[in-house]
MIKE-483992 format. One record per residue (C-alpha): residue number from 1; x, y, z. Coordinates in steps of 0.05 Angstrom, whole numbers. Layout:
<nodes>
+-----+--------+--------+--------+
| num |     px |     py |     pz |
+-----+--------+--------+--------+
| NUM |      X |      Y |      Z |
...
+-----+--------+--------+--------+
</nodes>
This chain:
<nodes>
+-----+--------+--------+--------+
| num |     px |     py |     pz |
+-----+--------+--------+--------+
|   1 |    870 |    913 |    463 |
|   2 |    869 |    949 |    539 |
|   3 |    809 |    979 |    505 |
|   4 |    767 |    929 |    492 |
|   5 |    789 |    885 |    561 |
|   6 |    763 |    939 |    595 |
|   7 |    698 |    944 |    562 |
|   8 |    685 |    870 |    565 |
|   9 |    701 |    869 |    648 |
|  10 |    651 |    932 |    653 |
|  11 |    602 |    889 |    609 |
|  12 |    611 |    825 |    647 |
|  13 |    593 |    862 |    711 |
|  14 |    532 |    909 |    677 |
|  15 |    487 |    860 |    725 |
|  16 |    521 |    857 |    782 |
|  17 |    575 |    918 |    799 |
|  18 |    549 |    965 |    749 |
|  19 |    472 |    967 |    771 |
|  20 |    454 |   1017 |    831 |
|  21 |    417 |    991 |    886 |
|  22 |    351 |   1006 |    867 |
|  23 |    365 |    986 |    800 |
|  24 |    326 |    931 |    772 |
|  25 |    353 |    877 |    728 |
|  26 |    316 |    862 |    654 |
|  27 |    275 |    797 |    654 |
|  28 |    288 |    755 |    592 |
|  29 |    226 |    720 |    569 |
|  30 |    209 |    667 |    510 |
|  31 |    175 |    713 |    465 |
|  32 |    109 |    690 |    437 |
|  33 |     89 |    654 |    378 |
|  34 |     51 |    699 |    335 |
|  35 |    -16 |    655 |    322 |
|  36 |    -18 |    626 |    251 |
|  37 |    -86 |    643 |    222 |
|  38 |   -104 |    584 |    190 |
|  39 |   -154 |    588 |    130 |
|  40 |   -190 |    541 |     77 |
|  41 |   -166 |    595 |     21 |
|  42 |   -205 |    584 |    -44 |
|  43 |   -228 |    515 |    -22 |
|  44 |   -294 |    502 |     28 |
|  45 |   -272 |    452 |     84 |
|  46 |   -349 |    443 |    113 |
|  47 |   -369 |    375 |     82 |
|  48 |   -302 |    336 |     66 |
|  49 |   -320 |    275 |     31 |
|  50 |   -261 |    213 |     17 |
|  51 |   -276 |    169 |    -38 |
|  52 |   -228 |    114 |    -53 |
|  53 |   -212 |     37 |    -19 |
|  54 |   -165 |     10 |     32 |
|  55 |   -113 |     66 |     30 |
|  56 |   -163 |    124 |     42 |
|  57 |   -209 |     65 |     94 |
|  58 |   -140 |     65 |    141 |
|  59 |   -131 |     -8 |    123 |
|  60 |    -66 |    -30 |    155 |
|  61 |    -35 |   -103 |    171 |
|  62 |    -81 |   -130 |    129 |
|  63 |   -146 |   -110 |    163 |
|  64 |   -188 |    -50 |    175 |
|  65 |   -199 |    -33 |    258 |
|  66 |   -223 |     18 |    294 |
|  67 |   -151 |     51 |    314 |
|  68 |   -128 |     38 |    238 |
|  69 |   -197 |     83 |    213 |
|  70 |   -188 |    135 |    264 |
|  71 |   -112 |    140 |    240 |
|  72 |   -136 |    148 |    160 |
|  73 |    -98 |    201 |    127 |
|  74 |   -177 |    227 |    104 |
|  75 |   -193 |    223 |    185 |
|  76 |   -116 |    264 |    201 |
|  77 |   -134 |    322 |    149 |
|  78 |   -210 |    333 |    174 |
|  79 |   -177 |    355 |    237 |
|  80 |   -119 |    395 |    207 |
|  81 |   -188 |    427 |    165 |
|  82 |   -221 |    434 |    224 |
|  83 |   -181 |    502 |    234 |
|  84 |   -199 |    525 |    175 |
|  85 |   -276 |    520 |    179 |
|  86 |   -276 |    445 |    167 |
|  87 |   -343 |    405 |    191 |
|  88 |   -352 |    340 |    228 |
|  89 |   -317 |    280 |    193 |
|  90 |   -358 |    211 |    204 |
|  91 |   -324 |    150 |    196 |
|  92 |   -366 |     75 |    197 |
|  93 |   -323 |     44 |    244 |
|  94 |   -316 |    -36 |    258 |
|  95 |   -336 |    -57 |    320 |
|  96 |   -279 |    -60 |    359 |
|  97 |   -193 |    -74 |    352 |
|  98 |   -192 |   -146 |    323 |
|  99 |   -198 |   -127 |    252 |
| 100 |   -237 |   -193 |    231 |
| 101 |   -312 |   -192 |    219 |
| 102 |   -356 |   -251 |    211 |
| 103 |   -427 |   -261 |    171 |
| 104 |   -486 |   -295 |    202 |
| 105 |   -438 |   -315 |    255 |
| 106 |   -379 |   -344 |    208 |
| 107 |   -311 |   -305 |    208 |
| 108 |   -301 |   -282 |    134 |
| 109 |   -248 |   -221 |    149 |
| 110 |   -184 |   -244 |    187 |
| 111 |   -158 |   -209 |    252 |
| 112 |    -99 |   -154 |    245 |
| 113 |    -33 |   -171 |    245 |
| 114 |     29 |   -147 |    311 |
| 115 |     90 |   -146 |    315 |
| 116 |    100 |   -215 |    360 |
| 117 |    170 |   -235 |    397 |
| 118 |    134 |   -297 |    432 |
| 119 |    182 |   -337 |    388 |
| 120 |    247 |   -304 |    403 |
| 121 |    242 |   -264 |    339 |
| 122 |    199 |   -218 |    318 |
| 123 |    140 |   -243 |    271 |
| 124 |     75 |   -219 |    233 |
| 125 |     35 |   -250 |    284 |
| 126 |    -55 |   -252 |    281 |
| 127 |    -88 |   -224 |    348 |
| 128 |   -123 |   -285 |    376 |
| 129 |   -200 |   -282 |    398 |
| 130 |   -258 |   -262 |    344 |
| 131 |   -284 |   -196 |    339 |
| 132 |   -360 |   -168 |    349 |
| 133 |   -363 |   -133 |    279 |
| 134 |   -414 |   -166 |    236 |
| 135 |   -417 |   -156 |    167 |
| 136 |   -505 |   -154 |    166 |
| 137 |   -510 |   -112 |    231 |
| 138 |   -511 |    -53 |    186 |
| 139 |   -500 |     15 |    203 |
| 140 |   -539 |     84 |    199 |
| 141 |   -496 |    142 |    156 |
| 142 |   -488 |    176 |    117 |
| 143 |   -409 |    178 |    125 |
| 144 |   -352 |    227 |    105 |
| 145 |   -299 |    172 |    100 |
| 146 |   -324 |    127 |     29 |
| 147 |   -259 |     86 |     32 |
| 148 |   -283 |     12 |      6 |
| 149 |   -223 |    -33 |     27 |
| 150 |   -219 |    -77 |    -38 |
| 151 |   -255 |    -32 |    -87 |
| 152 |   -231 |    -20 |   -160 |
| 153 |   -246 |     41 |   -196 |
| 154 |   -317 |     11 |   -231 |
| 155 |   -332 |    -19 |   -169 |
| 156 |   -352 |     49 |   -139 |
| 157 |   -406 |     61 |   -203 |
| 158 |   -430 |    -15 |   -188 |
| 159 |   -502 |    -18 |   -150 |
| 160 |   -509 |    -75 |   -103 |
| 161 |   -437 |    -69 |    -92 |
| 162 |   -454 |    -56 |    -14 |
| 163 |   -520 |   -111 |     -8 |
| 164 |   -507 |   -153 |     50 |
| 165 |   -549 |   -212 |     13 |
| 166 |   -491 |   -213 |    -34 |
| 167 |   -428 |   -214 |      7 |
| 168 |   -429 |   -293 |     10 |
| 169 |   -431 |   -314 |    -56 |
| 170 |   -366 |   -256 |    -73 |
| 171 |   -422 |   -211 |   -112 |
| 172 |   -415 |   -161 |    -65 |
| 173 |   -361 |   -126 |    -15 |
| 174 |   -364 |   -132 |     59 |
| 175 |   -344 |    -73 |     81 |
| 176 |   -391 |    -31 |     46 |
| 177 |   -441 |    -78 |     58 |
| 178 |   -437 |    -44 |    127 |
| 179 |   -446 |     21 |    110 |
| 180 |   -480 |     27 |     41 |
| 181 |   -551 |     65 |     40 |
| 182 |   -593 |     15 |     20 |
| 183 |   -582 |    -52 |    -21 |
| 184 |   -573 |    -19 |    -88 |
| 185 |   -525 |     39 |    -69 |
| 186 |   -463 |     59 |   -109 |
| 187 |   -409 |     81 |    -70 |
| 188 |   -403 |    146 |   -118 |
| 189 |   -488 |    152 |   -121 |
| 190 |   -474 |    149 |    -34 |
| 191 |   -416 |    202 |    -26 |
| 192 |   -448 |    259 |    -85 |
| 193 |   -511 |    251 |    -37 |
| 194 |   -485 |    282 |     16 |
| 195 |   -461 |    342 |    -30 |
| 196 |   -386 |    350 |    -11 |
| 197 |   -357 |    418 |    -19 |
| 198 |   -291 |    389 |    -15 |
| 199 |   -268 |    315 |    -38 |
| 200 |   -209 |    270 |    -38 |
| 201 |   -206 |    217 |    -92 |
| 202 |   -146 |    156 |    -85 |
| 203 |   -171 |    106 |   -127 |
| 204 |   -148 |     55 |   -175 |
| 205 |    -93 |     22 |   -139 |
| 206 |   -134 |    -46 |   -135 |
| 207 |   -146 |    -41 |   -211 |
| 208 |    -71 |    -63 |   -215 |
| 209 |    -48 |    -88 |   -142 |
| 210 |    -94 |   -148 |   -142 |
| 211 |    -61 |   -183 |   -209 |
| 212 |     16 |   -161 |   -171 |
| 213 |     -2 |   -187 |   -108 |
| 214 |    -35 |   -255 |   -138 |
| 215 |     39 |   -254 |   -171 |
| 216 |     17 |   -237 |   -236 |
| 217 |    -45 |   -296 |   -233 |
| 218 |    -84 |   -259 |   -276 |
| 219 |    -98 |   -227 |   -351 |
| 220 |    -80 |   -155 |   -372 |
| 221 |   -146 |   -138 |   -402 |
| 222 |   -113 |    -78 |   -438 |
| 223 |   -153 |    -78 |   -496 |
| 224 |   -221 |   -102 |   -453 |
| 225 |   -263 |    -38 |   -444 |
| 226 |   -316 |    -86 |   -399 |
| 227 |   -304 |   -100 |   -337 |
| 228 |   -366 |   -149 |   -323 |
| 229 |   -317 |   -186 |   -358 |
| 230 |   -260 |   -183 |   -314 |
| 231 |   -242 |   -244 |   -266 |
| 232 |   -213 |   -216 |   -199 |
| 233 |   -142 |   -212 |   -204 |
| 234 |   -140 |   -177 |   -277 |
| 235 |   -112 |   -113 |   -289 |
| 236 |   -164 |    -67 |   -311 |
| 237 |   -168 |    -38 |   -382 |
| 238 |   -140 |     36 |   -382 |
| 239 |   -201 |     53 |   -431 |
| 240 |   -245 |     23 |   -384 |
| 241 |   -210 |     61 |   -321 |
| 242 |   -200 |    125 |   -363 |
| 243 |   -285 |    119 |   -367 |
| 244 |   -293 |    109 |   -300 |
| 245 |   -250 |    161 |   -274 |
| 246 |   -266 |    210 |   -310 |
| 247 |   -347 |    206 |   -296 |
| 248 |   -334 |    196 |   -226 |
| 249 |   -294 |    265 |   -216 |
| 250 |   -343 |    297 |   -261 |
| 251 |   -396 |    266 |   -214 |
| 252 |   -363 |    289 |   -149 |
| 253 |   -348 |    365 |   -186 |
| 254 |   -417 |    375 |   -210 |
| 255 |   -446 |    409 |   -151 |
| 256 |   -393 |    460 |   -148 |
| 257 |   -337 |    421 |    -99 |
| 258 |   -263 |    430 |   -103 |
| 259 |   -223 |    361 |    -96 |
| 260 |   -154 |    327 |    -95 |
| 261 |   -133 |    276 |   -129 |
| 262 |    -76 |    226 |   -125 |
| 263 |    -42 |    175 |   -172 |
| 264 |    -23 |    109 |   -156 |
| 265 |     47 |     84 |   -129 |
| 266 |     88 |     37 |   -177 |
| 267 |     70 |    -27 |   -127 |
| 268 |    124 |    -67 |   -150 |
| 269 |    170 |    -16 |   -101 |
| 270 |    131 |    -36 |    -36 |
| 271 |    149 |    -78 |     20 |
| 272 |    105 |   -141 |      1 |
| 273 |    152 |   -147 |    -65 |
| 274 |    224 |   -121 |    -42 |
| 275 |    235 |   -161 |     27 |
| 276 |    245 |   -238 |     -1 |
| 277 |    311 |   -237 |    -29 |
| 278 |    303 |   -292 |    -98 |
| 279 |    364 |   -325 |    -69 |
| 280 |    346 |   -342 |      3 |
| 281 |    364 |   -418 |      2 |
| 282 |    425 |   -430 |     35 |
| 283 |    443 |   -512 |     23 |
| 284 |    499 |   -564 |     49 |
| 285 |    542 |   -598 |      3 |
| 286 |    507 |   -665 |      8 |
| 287 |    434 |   -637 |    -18 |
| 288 |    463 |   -594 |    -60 |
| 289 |    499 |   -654 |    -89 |
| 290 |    429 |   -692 |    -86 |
| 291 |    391 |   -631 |   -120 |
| 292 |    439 |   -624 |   -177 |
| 293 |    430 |   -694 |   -191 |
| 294 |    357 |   -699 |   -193 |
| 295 |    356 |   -637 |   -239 |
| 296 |    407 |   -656 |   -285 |
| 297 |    370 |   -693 |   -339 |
| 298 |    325 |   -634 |   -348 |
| 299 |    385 |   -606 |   -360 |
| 300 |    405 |   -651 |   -407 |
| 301 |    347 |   -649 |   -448 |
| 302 |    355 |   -573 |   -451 |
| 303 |    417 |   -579 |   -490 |
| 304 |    388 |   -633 |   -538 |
| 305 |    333 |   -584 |   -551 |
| 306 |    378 |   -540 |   -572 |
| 307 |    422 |   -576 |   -620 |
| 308 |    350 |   -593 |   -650 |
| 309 |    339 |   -514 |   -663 |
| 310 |    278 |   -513 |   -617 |
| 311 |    304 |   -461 |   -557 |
| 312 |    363 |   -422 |   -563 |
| 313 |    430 |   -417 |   -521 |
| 314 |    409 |   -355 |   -481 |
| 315 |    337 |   -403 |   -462 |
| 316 |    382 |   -456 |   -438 |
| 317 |    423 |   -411 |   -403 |
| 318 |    357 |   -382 |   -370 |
| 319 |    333 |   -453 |   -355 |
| 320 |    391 |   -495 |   -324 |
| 321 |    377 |   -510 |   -246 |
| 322 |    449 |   -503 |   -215 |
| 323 |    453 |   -507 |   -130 |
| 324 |    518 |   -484 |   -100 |
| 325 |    535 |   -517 |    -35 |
| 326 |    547 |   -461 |     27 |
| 327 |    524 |   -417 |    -23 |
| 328 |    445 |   -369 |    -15 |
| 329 |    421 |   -407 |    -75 |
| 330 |    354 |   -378 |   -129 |
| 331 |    290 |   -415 |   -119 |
| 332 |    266 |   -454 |   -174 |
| 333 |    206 |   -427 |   -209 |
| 334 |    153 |   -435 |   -253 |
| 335 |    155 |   -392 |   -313 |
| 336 |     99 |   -381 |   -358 |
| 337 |    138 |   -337 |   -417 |
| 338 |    186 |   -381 |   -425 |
| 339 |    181 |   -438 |   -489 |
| 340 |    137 |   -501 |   -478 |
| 341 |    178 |   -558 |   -492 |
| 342 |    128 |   -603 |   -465 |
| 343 |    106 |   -635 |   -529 |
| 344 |    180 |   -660 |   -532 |
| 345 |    189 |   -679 |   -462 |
| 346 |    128 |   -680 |   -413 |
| 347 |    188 |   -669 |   -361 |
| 348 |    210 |   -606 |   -394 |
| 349 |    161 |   -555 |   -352 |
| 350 |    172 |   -494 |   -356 |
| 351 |    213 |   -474 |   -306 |
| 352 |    281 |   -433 |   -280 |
| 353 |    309 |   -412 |   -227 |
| 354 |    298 |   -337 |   -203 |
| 355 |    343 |   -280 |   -210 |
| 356 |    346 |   -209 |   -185 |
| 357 |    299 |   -190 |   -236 |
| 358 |    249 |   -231 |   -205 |
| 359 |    202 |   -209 |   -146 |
| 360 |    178 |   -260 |   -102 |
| 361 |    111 |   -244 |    -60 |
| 362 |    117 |   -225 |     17 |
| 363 |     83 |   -285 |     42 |
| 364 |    128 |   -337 |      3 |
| 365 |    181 |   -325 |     68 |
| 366 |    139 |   -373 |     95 |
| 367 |    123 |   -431 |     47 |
| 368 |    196 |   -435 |     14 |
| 369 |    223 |   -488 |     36 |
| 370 |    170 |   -533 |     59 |
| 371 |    155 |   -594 |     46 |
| 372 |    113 |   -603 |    -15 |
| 373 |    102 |   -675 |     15 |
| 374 |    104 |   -680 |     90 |
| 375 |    113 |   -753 |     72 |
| 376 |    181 |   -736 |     32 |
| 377 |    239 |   -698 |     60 |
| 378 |    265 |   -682 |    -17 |
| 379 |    200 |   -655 |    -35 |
| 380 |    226 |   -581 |    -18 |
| 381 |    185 |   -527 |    -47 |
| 382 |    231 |   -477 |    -77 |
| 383 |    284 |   -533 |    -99 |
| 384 |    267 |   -594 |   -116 |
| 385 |    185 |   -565 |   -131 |
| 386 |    187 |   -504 |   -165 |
| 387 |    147 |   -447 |   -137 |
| 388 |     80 |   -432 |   -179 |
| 389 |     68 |   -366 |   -216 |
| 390 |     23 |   -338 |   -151 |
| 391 |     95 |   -336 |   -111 |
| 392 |    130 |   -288 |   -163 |
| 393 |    122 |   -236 |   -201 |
| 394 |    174 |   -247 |   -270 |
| 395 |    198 |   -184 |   -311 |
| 396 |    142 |   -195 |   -359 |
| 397 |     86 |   -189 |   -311 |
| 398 |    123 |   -128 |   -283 |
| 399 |    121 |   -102 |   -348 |
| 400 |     49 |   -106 |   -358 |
| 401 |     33 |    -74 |   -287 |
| 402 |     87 |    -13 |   -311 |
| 403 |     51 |     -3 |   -372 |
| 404 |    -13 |      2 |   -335 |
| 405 |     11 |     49 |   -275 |
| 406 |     34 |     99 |   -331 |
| 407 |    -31 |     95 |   -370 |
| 408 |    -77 |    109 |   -300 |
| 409 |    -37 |    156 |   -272 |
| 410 |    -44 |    197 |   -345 |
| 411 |   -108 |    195 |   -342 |
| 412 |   -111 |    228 |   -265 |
| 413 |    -61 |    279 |   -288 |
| 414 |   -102 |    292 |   -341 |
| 415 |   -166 |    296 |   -296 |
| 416 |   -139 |    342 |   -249 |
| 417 |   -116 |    388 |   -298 |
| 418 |   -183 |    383 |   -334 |
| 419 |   -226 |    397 |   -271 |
| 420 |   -176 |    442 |   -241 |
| 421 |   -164 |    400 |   -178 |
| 422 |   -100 |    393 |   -125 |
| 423 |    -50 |    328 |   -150 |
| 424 |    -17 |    288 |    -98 |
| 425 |     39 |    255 |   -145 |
| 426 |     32 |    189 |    -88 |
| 427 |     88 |    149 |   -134 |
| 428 |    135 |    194 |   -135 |
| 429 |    128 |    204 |    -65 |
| 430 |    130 |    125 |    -40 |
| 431 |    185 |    120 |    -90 |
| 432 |    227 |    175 |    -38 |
| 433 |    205 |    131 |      7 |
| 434 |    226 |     76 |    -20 |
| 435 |    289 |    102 |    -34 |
| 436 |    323 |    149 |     12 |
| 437 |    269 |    145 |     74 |
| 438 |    229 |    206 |    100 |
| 439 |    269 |    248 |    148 |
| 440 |    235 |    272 |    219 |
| 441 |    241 |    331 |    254 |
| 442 |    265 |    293 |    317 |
| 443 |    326 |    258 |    268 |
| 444 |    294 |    192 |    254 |
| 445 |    278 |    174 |    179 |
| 446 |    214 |    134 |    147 |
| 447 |    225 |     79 |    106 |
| 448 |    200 |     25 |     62 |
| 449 |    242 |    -28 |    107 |
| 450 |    193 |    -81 |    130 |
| 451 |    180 |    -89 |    192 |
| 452 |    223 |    -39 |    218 |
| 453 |    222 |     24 |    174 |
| 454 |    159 |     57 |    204 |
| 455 |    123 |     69 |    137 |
| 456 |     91 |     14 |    124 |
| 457 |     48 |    -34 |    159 |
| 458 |     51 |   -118 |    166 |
| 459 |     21 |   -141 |    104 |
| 460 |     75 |   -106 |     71 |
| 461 |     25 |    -69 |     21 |
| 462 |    -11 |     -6 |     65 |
| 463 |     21 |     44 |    108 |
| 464 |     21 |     46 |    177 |
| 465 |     -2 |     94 |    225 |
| 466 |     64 |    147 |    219 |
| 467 |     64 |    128 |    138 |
| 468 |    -14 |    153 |    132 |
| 469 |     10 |    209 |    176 |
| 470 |     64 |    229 |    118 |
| 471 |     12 |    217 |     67 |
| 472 |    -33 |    267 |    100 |
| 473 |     16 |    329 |    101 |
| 474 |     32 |    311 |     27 |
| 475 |    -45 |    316 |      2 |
| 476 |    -48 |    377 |     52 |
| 477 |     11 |    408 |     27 |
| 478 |    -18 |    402 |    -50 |
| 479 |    -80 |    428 |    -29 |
| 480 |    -57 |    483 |     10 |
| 481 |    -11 |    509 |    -62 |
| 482 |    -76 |    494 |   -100 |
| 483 |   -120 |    534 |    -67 |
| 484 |    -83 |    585 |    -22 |
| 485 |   -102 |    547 |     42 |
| 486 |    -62 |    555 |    108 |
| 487 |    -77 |    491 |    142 |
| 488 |    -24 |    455 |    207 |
| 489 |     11 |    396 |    195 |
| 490 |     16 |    327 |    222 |
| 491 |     65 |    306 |    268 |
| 492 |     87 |    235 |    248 |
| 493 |    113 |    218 |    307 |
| 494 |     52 |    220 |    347 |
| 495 |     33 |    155 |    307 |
| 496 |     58 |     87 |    314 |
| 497 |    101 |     61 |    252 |
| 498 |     88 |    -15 |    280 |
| 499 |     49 |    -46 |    330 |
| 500 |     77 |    -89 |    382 |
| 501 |     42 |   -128 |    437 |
+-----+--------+--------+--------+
</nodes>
């Protein structure tokens, strides 16, 4: 023990009592960083091309804008492959920050949304003022990013799909409009022009979001192969989609190009479907009184159908409208799948009130509980008028859009294995999301948490700025195991999650 005192007081003095003079003390510096040599590996990074719609445009709160392009996942990794021999990356940008866009003078796109407190709580809020992006002041490209907010998977084989003429009467989309090469352009003819020696492709998600969004107002055309057929809000065919996918990766491979892929997320799991509780109306005892009253011959009616042998018990149990006063109480709600009963009882409509199975649509925080009839205080939508099909989506239309996120996302997984391409598994990522959250380095954690989780944006349905961000290092990270590539990451946190004003 005297041993080792003394040879810890002679240490503790090496700099002070045990130097000479002239002796000079060691300098301790921060050594440093050896340089990362970043390379493209097997892939060529010079002409990165990014087919796909809204998620790959930078669409966020429910507009596209020129902060929300430059903040693309496509537009993060062109400068991460910029270190690795990557080329320019052209984007056709809107105008200005508003997000709406007019046509011959008329607003047709609607501003972005913000984060608002003017009220005293914080709300989705539109920016006020119109923007200068017109949809027929059309601009020169070609361009690397071929996002298409609003395009389905045939949409990008579909010529006049970008011709301005068309925009009014819904026969063609506004945003390529912009952009498109000439009035007969394909989105796919327009991006295997410019020869890509690299691609990212992220499409389908419209092919199934529009019919979840609409809350399930719209028909599975499962065993439609034609989609000239389609009405807007139908879920596209998997043969059809398994047609068109395939010929447009064989289209955007042909030249030689190596390419990532992605599937698409199970959009039941996002924001727009997971922040309305189906229980949000709280009543006092005297309406709740009222309600039950007003709902108890349908009831009634219920069980006489049933002694009759026309629905069974467990339908009547489904069916009966019961308010709890004090209580968070289910909306009432239209119900399509359930038995008509109508030819007994005009009265007997098909309707229920919602349980935890059900998922109500984002925007129906604000229209449940209104007034139905300004005119009539009972006329409560919600409660005493049940909410119509485009406010929920019910088990069996969540069924239909499971079915058809397994079938597309085969058919990717198929394709990338077929053309020998990177796979960005996006469900399983969003899921994590979804789920446990996204840990940063600096100790905060991404999540799926409206408004104030940071991945997503406020329509509830794209990512925001930091969510892209996380998208980014995952298709990076893919294509960097695919193809040997050293490539630097994003940092998340040098992107908003929401923006306030």
């Amino acid at each position: 023990m005297k041993k080792f005192l003394a040879l810890l007081s002679c240490s503790s003095l090496l700099l002070v009592s045990c130097l000479s003079d002239d002796a000079v003390a060691p300098v301790f510096q921060t050594p440093t960083p050896t340089p990362v040599n970043y390379t493209s590996g097997e892939a060529d990074f010079s002409n990165f091309i990014s087919v796909g719609n809204s998620l790959t445009a930078g669409f966020s709160d429910n507009a596209l804008f020129i902060d929300g392009q430059t903040a693309s996942f496509p537009n993060m990794m062109a400068a991460s492959f910029e270190a690795a021999g990557g080329g320019e990356f052209t984007i056709p940008l809107m105008a200005d920050n508003f997000g709406g866009a007019t046509l011959g003078g008329q607003q047709i796109l609607g501003n972005r949304l913000f984060l608002s407190f003017a009220s005293g709580s914080p709300l989705p809020t539109p920016v006020v003022g119109t923007g200068t992006t017109e949809i027929s002041n059309t601009l020169t490209g070609p361009f690397n990013n071929m996002g298409v907010p609003g395009a389905k998977s045939f949409h990008l084989l579909a010529p006049g799909y970008g011709n301005v003429a068309g925009v009014a009467a819904g026969l063609a989309n506004p945003y390529y409009a912009r952009f498109a090469s000439s009035p007969n352009a394909t989105v796919l003819g327009d991006a295997a022009a410019q020869a890509p020696t690299f691609f990212s492709l992220w499409i389908g998600n419209n092919d199934i979001l529009s019919f979840a969004t609409s809350g399930g107002v719209g028909v599975d055309q499962k065993n439609n192969p034609d989609p000239s057929t389609y009405g807007g809000n139908d879920i596209t065919s998997p043969l059809a989609f398994a047609q068109v996918y395939n010929g447009i990766v064989q289209t955007l491979t042909a030249g030689g190009a190596k390419g990532v892929v992605a599937n698409i997320p199970d959009v039941t799991s996002i924001p727009f479907f997971t922040t309305v509780p189906h229980n949000p109306i709280p009543l006092d005892a005297a309406t709740a009184e009222l309600v039950n009253g007003a709902y108890a011959a349908y009831n009634g009616g219920l069980a006489q159908l049933q002694q009759l042998g026309a629905i069974s018990a467990d339908e009547v149990a489904r069916r009966t409208i019961s308010f709890t006063a004090g209580a968070t109480n289910a909306a009432v709600i239209i119900d399509e799948d359930l038995t008509d009963l109508t030819s007994f009882n005009p009265a007997l409509i098909n309707m229920r009130q919602a349980t935890a199975d059900d998922l109500m649509v984002l925007i129906s925080r604000t229209f449940i509980g209104t007034l139905a009839n300004p005119e009539d205080p009972t006329s409560i939508n919600g409660v005493a008028v049940p909410l119509g099909d485009q406010w929920v989506l019910t088990p069996e239309e969540q069924e239909m859009i499971a079915d058809a996120t397994a079938a597309f996302n085969q058919t990717i997984a198929d394709a990338a294995e077929t053309f020998d391409l990177a796979f960005v598994d996006a469900n399983a990522f969003l899921n994590t999301l979804n789920a446990t959250g996204i840990p940063l380095a600096d100790g905060s954690t991404v999540t799926a948490t409206f408004g104030t989780g940071g991945g997503f944006s406020l329509d509830g349905v794209h990512p925001s700025p930091r969510g892209y961000a996380l998208l980014a290092n995952k298709f990076m990270a893919e294509i960097s195991l695919k193809y040997n590539a050293v490539l630097p990451q994003v940092d998340p946190t040098d992107f908003t999650g929401v923006y306030i004003e």
